[in-house]
SELUM-5820 format. One line per 4 residues: number of its first residue (from 0); their letters; for each residue x, y, z of C-alpha. Coordinates in Angstrom, 2 decimals, always signed. Layout:
N
NUM = a = X Y Z; ...;
END
This chain:
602
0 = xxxx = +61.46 +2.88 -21.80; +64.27 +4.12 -24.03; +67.39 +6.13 -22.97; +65.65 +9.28 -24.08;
4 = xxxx = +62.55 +8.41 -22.28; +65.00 +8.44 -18.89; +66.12 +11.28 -19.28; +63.89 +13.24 -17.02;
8 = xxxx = +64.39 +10.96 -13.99; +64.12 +13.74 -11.23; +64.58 +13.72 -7.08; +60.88 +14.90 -6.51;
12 = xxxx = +59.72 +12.14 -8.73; +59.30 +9.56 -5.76; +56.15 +8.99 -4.43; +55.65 +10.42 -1.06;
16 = xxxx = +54.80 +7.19 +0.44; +53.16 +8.58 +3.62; +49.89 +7.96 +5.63; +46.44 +9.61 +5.10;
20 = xxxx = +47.29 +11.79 +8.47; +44.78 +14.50 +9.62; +48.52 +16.38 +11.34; +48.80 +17.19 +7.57;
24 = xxxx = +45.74 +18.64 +7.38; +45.77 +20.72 +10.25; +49.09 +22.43 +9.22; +47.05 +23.30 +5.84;
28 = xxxx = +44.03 +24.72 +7.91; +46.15 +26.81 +9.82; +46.53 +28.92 +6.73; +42.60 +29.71 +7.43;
32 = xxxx = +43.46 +30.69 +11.23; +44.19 +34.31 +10.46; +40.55 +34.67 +8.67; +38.68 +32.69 +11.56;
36 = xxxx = +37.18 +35.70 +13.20; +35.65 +36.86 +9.98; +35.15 +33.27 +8.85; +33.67 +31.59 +11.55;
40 = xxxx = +30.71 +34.28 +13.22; +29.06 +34.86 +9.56; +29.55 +30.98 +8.13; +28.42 +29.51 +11.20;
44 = xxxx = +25.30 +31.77 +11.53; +24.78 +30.81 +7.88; +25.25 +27.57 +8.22; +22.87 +26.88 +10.87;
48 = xxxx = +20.10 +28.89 +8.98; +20.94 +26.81 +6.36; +21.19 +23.35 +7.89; +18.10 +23.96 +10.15;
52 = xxxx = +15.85 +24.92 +7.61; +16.66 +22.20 +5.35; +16.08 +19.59 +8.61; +13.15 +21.23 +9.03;
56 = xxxx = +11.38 +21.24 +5.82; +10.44 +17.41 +5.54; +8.99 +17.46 +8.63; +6.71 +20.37 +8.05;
60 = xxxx = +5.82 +18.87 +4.55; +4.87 +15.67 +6.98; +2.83 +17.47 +9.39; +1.38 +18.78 +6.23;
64 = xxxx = -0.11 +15.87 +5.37; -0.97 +14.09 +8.51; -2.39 +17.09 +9.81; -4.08 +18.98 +7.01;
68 = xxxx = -5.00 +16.53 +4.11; -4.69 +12.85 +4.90; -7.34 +13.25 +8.01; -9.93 +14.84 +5.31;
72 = xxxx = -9.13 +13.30 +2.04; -12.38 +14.75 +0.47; -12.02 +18.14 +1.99; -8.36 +19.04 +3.06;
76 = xxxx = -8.11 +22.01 +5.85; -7.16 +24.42 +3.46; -6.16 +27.21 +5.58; -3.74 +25.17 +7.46;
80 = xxxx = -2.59 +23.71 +4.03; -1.67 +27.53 +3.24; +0.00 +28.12 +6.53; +2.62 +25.32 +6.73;
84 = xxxx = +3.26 +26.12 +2.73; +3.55 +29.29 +3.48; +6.57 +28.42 +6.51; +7.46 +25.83 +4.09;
88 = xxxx = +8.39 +28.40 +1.33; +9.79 +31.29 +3.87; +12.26 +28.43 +4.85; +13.17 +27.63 +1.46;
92 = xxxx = +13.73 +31.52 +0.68; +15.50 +31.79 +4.00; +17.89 +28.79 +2.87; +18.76 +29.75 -0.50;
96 = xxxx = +19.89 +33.40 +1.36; +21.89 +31.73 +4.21; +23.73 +29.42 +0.95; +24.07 +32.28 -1.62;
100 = xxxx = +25.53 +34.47 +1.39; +28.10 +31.74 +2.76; +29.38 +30.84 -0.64; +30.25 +34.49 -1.23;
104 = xxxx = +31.78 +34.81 +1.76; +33.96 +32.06 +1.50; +35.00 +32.07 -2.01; +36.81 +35.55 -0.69;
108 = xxxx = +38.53 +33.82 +2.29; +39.17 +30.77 +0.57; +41.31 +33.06 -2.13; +43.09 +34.92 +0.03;
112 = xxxx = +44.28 +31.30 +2.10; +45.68 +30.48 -1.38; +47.12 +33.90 -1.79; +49.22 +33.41 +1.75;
116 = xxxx = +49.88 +29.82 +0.86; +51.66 +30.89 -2.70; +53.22 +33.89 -0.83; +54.36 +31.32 +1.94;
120 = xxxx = +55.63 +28.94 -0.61; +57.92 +31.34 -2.74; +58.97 +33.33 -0.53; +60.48 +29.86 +0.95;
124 = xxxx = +62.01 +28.83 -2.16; +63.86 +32.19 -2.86; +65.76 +30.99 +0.86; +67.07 +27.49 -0.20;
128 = xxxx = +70.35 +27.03 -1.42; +72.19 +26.13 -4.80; +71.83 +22.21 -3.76; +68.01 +22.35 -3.85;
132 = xxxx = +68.16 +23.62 -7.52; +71.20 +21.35 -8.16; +68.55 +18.11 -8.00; +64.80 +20.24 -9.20;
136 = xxxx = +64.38 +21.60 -13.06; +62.80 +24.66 -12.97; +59.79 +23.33 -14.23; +59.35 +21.08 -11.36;
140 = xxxx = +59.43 +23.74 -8.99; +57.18 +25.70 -10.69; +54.38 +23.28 -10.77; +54.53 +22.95 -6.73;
144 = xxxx = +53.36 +27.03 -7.17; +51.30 +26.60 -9.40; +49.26 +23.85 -10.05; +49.83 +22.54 -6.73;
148 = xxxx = +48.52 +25.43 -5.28; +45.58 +25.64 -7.22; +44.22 +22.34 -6.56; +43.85 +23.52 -3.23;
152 = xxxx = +41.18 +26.19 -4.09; +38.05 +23.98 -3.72; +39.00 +22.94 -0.72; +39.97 +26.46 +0.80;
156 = xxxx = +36.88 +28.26 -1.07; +33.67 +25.88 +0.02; +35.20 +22.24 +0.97; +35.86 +22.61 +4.26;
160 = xxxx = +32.67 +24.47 +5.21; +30.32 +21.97 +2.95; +32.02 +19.16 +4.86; +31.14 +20.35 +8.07;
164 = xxxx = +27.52 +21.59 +6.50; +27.13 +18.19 +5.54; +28.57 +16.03 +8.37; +26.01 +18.14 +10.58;
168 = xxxx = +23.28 +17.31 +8.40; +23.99 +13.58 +8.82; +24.00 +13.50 +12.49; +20.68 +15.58 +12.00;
172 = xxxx = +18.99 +13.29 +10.02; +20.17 +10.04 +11.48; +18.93 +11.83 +15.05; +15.80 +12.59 +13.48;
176 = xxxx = +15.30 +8.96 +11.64; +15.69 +7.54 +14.54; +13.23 +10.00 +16.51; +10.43 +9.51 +14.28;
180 = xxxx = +10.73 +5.33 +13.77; +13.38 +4.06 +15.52; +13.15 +0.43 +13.63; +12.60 +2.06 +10.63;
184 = xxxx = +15.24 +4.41 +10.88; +17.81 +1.26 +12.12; +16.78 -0.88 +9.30; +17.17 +2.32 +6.72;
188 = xxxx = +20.89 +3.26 +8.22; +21.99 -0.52 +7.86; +23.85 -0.13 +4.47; +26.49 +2.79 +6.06;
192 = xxxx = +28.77 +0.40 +7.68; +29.19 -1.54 +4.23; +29.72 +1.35 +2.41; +32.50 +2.97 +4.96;
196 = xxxx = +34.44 -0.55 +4.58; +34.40 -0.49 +1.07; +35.48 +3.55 +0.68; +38.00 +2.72 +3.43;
200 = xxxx = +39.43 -0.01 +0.96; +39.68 +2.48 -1.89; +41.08 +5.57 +0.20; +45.00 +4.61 -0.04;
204 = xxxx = +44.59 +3.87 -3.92; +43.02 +7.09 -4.34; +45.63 +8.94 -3.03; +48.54 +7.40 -4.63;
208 = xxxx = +46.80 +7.95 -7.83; +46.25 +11.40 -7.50; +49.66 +11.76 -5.93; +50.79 +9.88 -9.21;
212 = xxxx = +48.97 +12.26 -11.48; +51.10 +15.24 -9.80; +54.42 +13.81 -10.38; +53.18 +12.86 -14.40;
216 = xxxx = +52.23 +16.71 -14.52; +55.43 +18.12 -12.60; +57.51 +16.00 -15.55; +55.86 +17.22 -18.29;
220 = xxxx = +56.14 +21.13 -16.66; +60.10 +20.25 -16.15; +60.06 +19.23 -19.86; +58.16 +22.02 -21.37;
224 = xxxx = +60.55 +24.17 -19.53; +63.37 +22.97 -21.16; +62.06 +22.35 -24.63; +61.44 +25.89 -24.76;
228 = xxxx = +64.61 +27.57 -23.58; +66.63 +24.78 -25.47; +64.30 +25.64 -28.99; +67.27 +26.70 -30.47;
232 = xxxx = +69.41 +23.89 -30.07; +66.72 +21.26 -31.12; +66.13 +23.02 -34.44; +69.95 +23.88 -34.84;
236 = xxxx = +70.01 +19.62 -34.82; +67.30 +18.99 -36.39; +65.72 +16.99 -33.08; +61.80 +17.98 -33.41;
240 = xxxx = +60.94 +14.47 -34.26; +62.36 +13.31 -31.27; +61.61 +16.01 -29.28; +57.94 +15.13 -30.20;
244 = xxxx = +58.21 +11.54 -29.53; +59.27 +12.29 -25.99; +56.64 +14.61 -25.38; +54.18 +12.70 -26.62;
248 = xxxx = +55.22 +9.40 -24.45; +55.25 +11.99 -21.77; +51.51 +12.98 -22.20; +50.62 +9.69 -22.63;
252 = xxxx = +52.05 +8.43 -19.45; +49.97 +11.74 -18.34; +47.02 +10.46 -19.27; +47.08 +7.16 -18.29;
256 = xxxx = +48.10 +8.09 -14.55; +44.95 +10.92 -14.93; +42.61 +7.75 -16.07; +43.68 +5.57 -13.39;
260 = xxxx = +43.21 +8.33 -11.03; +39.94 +9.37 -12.00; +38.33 +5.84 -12.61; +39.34 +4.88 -8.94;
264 = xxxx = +37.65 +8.45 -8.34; +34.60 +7.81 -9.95; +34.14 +5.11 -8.17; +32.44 +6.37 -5.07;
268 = xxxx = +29.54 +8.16 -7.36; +27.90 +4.57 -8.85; +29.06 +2.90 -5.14; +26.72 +5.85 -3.25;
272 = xxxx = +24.05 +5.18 -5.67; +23.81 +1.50 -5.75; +24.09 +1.56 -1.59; +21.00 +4.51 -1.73;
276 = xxxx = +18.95 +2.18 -4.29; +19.15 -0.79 -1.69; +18.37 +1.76 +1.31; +15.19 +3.15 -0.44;
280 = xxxx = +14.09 -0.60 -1.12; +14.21 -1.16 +2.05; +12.23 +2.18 +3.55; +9.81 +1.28 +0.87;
284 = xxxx = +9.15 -2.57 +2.06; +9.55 -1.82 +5.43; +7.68 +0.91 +5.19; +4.86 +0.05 +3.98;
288 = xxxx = +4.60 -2.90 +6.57; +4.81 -0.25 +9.39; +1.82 +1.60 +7.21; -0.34 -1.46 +7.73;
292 = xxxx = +0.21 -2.34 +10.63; -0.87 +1.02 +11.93; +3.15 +1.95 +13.02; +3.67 +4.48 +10.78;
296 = xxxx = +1.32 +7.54 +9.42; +1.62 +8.53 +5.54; +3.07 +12.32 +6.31; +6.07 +10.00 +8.45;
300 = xxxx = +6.55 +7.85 +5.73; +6.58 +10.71 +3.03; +9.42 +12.50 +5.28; +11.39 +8.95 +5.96;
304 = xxxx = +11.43 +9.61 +2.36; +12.53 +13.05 +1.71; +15.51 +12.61 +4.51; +16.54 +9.34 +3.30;
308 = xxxx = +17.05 +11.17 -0.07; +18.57 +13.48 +1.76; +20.62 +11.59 +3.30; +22.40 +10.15 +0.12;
312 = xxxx = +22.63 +13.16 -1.19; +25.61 +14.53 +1.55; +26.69 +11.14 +1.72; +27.49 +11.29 -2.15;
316 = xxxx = +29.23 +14.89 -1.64; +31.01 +13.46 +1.24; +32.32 +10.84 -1.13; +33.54 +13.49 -3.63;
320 = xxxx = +35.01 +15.44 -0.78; +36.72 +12.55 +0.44; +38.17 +11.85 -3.16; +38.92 +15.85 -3.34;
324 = xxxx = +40.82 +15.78 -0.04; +43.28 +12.86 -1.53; +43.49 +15.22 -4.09; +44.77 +18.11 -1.77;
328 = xxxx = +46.58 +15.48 +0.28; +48.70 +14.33 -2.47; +49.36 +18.32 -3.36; +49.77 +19.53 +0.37;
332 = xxxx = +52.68 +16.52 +0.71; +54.12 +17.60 -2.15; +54.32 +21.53 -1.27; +54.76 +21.09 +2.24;
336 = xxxx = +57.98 +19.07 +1.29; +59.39 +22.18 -0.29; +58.42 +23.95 +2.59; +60.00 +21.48 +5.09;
340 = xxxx = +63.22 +21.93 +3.11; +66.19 +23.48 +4.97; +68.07 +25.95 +3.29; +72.17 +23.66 +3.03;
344 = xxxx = +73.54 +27.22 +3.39; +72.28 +28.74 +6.65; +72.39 +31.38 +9.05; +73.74 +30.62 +12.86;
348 = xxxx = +70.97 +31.93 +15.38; +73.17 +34.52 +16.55; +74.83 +35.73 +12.54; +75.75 +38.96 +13.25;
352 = xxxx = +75.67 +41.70 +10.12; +78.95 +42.14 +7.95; +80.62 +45.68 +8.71; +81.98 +47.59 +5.28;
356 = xxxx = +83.86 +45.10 +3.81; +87.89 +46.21 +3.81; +88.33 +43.07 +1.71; +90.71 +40.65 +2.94;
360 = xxxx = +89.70 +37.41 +1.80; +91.33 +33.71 +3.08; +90.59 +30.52 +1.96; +91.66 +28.23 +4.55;
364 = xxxx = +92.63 +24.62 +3.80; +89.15 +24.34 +1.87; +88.06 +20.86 +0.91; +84.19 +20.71 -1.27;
368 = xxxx = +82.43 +18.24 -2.66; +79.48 +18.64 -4.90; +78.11 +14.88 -4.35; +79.86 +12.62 -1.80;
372 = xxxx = +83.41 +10.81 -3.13; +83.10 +13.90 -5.93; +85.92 +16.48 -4.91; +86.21 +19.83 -6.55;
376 = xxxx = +88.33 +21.53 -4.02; +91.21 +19.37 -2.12; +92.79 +21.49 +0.14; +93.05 +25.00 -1.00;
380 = xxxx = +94.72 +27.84 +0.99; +94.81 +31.43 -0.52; +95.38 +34.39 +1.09; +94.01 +37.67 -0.48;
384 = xxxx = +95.00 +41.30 -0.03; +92.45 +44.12 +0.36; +92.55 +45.70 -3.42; +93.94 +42.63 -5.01;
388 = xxxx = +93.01 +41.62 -8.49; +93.20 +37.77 -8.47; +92.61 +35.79 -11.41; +91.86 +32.14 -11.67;
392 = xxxx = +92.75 +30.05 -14.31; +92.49 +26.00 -15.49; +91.06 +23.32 -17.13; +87.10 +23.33 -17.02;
396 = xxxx = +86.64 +21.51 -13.68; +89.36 +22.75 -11.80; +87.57 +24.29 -9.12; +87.46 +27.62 -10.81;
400 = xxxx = +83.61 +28.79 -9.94; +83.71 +26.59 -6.72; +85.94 +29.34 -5.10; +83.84 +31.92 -6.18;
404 = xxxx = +80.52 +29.93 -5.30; +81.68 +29.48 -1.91; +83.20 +33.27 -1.13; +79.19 +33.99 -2.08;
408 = xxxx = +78.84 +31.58 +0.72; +76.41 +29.67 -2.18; +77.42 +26.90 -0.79; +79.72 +26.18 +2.43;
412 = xxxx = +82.94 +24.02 +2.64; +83.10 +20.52 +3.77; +85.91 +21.02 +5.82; +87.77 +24.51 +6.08;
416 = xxxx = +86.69 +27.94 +6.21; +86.20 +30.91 +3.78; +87.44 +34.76 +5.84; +86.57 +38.30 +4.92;
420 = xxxx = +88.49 +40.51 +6.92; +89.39 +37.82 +9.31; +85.20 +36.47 +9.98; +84.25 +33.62 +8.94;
424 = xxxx = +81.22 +33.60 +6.94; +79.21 +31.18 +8.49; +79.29 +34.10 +11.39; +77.64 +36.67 +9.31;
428 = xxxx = +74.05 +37.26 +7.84; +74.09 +36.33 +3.91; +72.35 +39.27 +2.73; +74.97 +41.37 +4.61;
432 = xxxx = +77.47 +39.43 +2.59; +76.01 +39.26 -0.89; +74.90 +42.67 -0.74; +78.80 +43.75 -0.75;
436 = xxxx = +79.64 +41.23 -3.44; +78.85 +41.92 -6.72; +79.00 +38.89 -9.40; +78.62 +38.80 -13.82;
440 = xxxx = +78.48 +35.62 -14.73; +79.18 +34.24 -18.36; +75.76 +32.85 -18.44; +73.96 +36.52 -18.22;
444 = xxxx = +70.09 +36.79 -17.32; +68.13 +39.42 -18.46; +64.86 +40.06 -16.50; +61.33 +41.22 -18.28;
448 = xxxx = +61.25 +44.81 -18.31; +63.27 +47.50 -19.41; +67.08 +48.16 -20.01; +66.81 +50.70 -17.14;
452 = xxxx = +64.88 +48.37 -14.79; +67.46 +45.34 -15.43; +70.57 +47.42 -14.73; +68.83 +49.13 -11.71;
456 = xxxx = +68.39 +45.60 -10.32; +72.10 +45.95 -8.53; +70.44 +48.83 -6.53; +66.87 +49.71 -6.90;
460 = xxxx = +67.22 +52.85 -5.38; +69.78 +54.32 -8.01; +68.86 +57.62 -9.79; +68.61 +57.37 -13.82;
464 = xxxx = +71.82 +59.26 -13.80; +73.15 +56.90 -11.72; +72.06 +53.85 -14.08; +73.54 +56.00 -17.38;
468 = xxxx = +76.41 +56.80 -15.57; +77.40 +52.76 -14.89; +76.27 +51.64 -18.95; +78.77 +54.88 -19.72;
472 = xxxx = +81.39 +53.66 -17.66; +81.21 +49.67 -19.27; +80.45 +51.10 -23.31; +76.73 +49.91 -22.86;
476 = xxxx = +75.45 +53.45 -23.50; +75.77 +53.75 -27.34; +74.24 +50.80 -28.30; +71.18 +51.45 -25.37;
480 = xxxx = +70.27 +54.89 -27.19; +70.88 +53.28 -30.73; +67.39 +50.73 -29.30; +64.25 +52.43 -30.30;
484 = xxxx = +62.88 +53.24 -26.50; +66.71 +54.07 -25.10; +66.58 +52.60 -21.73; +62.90 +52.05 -22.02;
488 = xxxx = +63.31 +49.69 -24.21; +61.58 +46.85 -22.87; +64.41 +43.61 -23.80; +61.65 +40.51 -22.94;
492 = xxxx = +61.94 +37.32 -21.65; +65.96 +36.52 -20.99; +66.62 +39.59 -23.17; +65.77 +37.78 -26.75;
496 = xxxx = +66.10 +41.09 -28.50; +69.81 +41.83 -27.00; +73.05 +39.97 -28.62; +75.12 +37.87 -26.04;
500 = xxxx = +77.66 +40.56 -25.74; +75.11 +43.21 -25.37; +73.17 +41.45 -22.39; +76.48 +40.83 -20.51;
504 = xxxx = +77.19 +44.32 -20.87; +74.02 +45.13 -19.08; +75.17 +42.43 -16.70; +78.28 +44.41 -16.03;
508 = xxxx = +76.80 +47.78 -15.75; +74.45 +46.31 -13.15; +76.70 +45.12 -11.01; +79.05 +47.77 -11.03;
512 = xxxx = +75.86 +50.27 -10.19; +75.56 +48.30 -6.95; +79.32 +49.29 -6.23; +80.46 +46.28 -4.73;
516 = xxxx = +83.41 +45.64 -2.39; +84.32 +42.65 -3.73; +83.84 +41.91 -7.39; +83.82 +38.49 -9.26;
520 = xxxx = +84.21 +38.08 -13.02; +83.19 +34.58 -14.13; +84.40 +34.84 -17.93; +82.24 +38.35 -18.36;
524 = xxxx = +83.89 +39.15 -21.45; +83.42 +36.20 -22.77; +81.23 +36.86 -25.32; +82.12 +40.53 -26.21;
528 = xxxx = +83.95 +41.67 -28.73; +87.41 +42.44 -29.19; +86.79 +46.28 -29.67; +84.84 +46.69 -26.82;
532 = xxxx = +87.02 +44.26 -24.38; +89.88 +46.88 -24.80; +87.55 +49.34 -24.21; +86.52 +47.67 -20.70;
536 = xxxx = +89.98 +46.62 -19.52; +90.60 +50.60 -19.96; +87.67 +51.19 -17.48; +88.36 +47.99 -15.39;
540 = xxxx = +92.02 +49.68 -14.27; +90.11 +52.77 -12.43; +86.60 +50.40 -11.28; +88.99 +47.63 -10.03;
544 = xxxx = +90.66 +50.18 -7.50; +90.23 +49.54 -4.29; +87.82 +46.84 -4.39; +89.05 +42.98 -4.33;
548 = xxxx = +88.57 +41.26 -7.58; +88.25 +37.92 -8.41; +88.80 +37.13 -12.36; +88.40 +33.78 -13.99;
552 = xxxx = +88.76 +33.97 -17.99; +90.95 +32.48 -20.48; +91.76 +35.40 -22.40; +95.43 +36.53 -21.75;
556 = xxxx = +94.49 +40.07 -22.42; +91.80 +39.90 -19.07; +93.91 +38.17 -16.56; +97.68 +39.16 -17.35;
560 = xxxx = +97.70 +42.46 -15.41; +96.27 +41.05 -12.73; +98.13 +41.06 -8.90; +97.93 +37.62 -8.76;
564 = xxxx = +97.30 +34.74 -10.49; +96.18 +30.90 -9.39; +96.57 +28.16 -11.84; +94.04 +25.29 -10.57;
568 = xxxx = +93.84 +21.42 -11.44; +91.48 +18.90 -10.42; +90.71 +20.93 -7.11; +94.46 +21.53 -6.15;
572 = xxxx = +96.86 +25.40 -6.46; +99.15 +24.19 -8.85; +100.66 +27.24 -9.18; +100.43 +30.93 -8.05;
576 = xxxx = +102.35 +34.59 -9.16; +102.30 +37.31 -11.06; +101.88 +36.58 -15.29; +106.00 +36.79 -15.73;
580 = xxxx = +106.56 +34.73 -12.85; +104.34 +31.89 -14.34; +105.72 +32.25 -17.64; +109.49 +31.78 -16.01;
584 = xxxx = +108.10 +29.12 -14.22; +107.20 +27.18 -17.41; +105.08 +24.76 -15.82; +101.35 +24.49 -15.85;
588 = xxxx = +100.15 +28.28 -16.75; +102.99 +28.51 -19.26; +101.13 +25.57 -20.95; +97.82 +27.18 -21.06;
592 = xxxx = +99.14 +30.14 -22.64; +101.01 +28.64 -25.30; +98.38 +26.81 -26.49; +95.78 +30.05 -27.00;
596 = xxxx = +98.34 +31.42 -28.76; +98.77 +28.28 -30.70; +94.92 +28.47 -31.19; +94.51 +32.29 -31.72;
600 = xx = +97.29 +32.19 -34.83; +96.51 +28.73 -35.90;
END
């Protein structure tokens, strides 16, 4: 495999090397639990109907012919011939009403177990902390919801209840064989023990294929993923060649791992059919020896027959339930290992809510590391006022967005502890937190919808004067009523339709509707203009009051009036002051200013 071929080498790309285990299984079933007094009165009433009048049949069909045609060849008792048709037809009618009825019935309950399942599943994922995504591609995750999922639907919708329907008919007709001829009936079942030893053989190679086949598809989902939000890029350089190449190894791989899988699958079809071929020769030989020999009457034989057949038949389904349970094994591993994920970043049994933030913020002796012997923060102490505006400034990799990722409490420290208002935050619920923290990032996402639903995500309960009033306050509200719908302009995926500047201006307006106590800036101006960045320092001097600010941006103009300012490197406070007291200093900050005005009048 080339270098670009490795680039997609993921943490869920492991096989989950663990045992067929029916504890897996049981967890998966428990989704059904909720349904079971609606599932379980009407399917098992159906179900027996449905199993007892397809036991029955043969042997009516037998007593049919010993009884009302084989003892008058010449002239057949005619009105018994009509009667057992007759039952013999009312049980077929009866059957096909008890099967028509069940499959109904569960195809609903089996779609709302997948429902709960996905609902389960998200809702999980929405808990788990910046680490999970650190080491998953958004592709990846969204296959486990997905396709994942899905798979599960045969099973939820009619496996389970056909493999019950079916393991009953088994024991019914093996009883029955075995009622009617015992020898014959031994010598007919003596090809089942070879053919559970040989399925047993396949089972573990079946699984790890299909198991296989989800981590090919989860790749090529993580790929497609990126391939499309990176379109840009690829054309910008001209990479669609290569981009193809990779895909196209990709699908390959694909569809060698689906071959593999479904060759070992298909397997068990030609296996079940050779095994019934040598059971029918031998109810045939045998059976025909009994005949003469005055052991066996032609209505027995002729329903040795029909249960022998149907006895191959639920033996063949049981084979393609078998392969279709590795199939849900391999996908109920893989989501149930999302769902056995812990969240890195939790809450302490007995978190108590965060009162009204004053905002007083500490960060005391903080070490982090992203991956271990990997340090972004070494030691950092920082004490903030209530009010404060502090801006934070360095080198990319300083430690900048660490201190801001961890006063979200998006991640905790390694050693130290982040305050607000004296508590530490591993005391406190996160939503209490987050929900008086409000954050624009550089990299600004814009959700589907409309420019009034995406601002009104920082408080879903604000009034549409409310929402106007924050785009007024950040400049956002000329160029909203210069779209063609205002703010019902619907902006589509990631805001496509919206310049960079314009969707961080949304971004802005959003989070100052959800009036937060503390406010981070992660280079929000970033990408606007310089017009409307003098505008929004005006506006930032009466928003910024009384609420503790946290700054990080490389333009003089945002961070120089700031209270305070922290010059990072490598993880360590360098140095700390007001902007003249830096400059006097001439040390680090000094440096970084020089050289944007170096760059700004070169």
């Amino acid at each position: 495999m080339s270098a670009s071929q490795q680039r997609f080498v993921y943490q869920d790309d492991d096989v989950i090397e663990k045992a067929f285990n029916w504890k897996q299984f049981r967890r998966l079933f428990a989704y059904m639990k909720p349904y079971s007094k609606q599932l379980l009165p009407v399917v098992l009433v159906m179900m027996v109907l449905g199993t007892i009048t397809r036991l029955a049949i043969p042997f009516l069909i037998s007593l049919a012919i010993d009884k009302a045609i084989a003892p008058k060849l010449g002239n057949p008792n005619l009105s018994l011939l009509y009667i057992y048709t007759g039952v013999v037809l009312a049980l077929y009618i009866i059957q096909w009403a008890a099967n028509t009825y069940r499959i109904k019935f569960t195809n609903v309950i089996g779609q709302r177990v997948i429902y709960d399942l996905r609902a389960d599943l998200f809702k999980h994922i929405q808990k788990l902390s910046f680490r999970f995504y650190d080491t998953r591609p958004a592709g990846s995750v969204l296959v486990r919801i997905t396709n994942d999922v899905n798979s599960l639907q045969d099973l939820f919708t009619n496996g389970v209840v056909n493999l019950v329907i079916d393991c009953v008919q088994l024991i019914g007709i093996v009883i029955i064989l075995l009622v009617l001829n015992f020898k014959l009936g031994l010598a007919v079942m003596i090809t089942v023990p070879i053919m559970f030893l040989v399925s047993t053989k396949l089972r573990k190679k079946i699984r790890l294929g299909w198991q296989d086949v989800r981590i090919k598809q989860s790749r090529i989902n993580a790929h497609l993923n990126e391939a499309i939000q990176g379109i840009r890029v690829t054309q910008a350089y001209v990479q669609e060649k290569e981009n193809m190449k990779f895909f196209d190894h990709m699908n390959t791989v694909n569809l060698k791992s689906w071959n593999r899988a479904s060759a070992l699958n298909q397997m068990f079809g030609p296996f079940i059919e050779i095994t019934g071929a040598i059971g029918s020769f031998i109810l045939f030989w045998y059976g025909s020896f009994l005949i003469q020999h005055g052991e066996l009457t032609i209505g027995l034989f002729v329903a040795f027959a029909n249960y022998v057949g149907n006895f191959w038949d639920p033996i063949n389904r049981l084979g393609q339930m078998y392969s279709q349970l590795l199939v849900a094994m391999a996908s109920s591993e893989r989501i149930f290992e999302f769902m056995d994920e812990r969240p890195t970043v939790g809450e302490l049994p007995d978190a108590k809510a965060m009162p009204h933030i004053r905002g007083d913020i500490e960060f005391d002796n903080i070490v982090f590391q992203y991956e271990v012997g990997r340090h972004a923060l070494r030691g950092i102490s920082l004490k903030v006022q209530a009010g404060q505006s502090i801006a934070l400034v360095g080198h990319t990799g300083s430690g900048k967005s660490t201190i801001i990722n961890l006063l979200s409490r998006f991640y905790d420290p390694v050693e130290g502890r982040v305050l607000v208002d004296g508590i530490d935050l591993r005391d406190i619920t996160i939503e209490s937190l987050r929900s008086q923290i409000g954050i624009v990032l550089q990299d600004t996402f814009i959700f589907s919808g409309t420019i009034r639903d995406n601002i009104r995500f920082g408080r879903l309960d604000a009034t549409d004067e409310e929402v106007e009033a924050a785009a007024k306050a950040v400049f956002a509200h000329d160029f909203i009523m210069g779209l063609p719908q205002g703010y019902r302009t619907e902006v589509q995926e990631r805001g496509n339709i919206l310049s960079m500047g314009q969707r961080q201006l949304l971004s802005f307006a959003r989070a100052l509707l959800a009036n937060p106590r503390i406010l981070i800036l992660d280079e929000a101006t970033a990408s606007i203009d310089t017009e409307t960045e003098v505008k929004i320092q005006e506006a930032l001097k009466t928003l910024l009051q009384g609420r503790t600010s946290f700054i990080i941006a490389h333009r003089l103009s945002t961070i120089r009036h700031a209270d305070h300012i922290v010059v990072l490197d490598h993880g360590l406070i360098k140095e700390q002051g007001t902007h003249d007291e830096l400059m006097a200093m001439r040390g680090t900050y000094y440096g970084l200013i020089e050289a944007q005005y170096k760059f700004l009048s070169a």
